[in-house]
C-alpha positions in Angstrom: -24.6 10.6 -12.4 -22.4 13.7 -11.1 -21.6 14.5 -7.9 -23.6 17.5 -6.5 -20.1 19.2 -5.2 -16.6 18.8 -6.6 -14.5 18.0 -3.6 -11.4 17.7 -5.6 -12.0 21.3 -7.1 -13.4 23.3 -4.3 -10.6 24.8 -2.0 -12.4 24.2 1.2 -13.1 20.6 0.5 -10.2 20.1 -0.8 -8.1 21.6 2.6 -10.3 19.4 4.8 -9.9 16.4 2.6 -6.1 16.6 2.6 -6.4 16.1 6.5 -8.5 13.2 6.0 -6.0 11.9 3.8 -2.5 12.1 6.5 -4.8 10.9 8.8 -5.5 7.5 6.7 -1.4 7.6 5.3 -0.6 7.2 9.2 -2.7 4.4 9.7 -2.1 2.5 6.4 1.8 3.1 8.2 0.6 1.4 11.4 1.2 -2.5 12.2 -2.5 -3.2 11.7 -2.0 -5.4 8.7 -3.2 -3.7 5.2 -5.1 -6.7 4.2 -7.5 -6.0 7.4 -7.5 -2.4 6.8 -8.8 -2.9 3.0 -11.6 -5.1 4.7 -12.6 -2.4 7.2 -12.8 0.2 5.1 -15.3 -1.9 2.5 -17.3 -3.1 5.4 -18.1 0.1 6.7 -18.5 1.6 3.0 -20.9 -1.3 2.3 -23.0 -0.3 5.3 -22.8 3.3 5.2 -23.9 2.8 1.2 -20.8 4.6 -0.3 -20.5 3.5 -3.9 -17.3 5.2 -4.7 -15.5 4.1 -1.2 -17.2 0.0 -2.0 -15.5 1.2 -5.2 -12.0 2.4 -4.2 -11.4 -0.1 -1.4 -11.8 -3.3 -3.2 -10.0 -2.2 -6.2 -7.6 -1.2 -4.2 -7.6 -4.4 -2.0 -7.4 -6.9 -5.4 -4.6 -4.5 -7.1 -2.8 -5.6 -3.3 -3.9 -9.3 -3.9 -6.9 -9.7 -1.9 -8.8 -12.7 -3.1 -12.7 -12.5 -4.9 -14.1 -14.7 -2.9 -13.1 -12.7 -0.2 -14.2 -9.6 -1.6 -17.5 -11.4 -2.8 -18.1 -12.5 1.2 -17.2 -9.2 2.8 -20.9 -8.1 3.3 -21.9 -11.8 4.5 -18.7 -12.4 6.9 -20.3 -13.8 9.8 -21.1 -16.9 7.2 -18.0 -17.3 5.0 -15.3 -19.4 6.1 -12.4 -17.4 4.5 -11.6 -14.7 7.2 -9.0 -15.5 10.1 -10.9 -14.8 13.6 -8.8 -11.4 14.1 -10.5 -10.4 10.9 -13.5 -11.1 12.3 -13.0 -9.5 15.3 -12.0 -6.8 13.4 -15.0 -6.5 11.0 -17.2 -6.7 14.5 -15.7 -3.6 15.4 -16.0 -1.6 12.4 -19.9 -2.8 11.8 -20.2 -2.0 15.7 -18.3 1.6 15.1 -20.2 2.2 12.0 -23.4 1.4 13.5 -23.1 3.7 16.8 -26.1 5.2 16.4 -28.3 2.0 15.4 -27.4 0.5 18.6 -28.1 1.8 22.2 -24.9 1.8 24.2 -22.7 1.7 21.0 -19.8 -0.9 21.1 -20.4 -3.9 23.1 -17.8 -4.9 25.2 -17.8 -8.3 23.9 -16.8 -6.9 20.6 -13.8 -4.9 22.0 -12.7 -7.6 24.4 -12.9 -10.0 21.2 -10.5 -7.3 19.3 -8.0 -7.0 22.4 -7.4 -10.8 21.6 -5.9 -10.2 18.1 -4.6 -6.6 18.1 -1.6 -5.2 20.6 -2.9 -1.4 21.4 -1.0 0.3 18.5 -3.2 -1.5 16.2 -6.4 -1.2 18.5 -5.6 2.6 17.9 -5.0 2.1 14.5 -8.6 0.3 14.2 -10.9 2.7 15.8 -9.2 5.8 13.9 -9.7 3.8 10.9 -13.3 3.6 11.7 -13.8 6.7 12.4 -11.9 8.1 8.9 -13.3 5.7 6.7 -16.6 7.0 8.2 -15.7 10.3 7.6 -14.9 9.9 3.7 -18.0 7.7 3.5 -20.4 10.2 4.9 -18.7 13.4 2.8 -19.1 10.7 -0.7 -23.1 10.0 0.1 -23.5 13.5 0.8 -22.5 14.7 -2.6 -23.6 12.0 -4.4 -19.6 11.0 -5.6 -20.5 8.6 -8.6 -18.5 5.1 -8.1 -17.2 2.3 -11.1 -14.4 4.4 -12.7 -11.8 4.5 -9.7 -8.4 3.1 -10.6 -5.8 1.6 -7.9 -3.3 4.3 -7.2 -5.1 7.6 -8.7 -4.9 9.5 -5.9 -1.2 8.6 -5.3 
């Protein structure tokens, strides 16, 4: 499989992407612990169907340590017993924030109340921009058709 556009070596895609990128360095910078970023980002890859962001993420998140049964479970959270309850409420957001327009009246309040519990409002801010990017670099990587399996921790620096 190739990839119908190559971001990396069209100068547009590339300029936009760059901003995509500083956006995610500052919230990999944040206090919103890494570990629940990793799981974020695959979530949301996993729903929106991004190969190469599933990919990316849990390389990236067993090259940090992440477990494999956690990996493994990510998709079936609600039923595995190995994520803490602020992971929880963090996954809730992101399959809330992912999901926007599946569900009429977007984000319950249930689900952000449930996140307030676990998160001070740095990393609250932290969360929903990393929604929204991971979102972002999901939807740009379906688009094109980026092929996943031979991302390698660290490639992109």
């Amino acid at each position: 499989m190739e990839a119908r556009l190559n971001l990396l070596g069209n100068a547009v895609a590339t300029k936009a992407l760059r901003h995509f990128v500083s956006a995610g360095k500052a919230l990999a910078d944040s206090t919103l612990p890494a570990a629940t970023q990793e799981l974020v980002k695959i979530r949301a890859s996993q729903i929106n169907g991004c190969g190469f962001c599933t990919d990316m993420h849990t390389k990236d998140a067993a090259h940090a340590g992440e477990t494999s049964t956690r990996l493994n479970l990510v998709a079936v959270w609600r039923e595995a017993t190995v994520f803490t309850d602020a992971e929880r409420a963090a996954l809730e957001l992101a399959e809330q924030g992912t999901r926007i327009a599946d569900a009429a009246g977007g984000v319950t309040d249930e689900a952000w109340a449930d996140a307030a519990k676990h998160y001070d409002e740095d990393q609250l801010a932290a969360l929903v921009s990393l929604i929204a990017v991971i979102n972002a670099f999901n939807r740009v990587n379906v688009i094109v058709q980026q092929p996943a399996g031979d991302y390698q921790p660290g490639q992109f620096g």
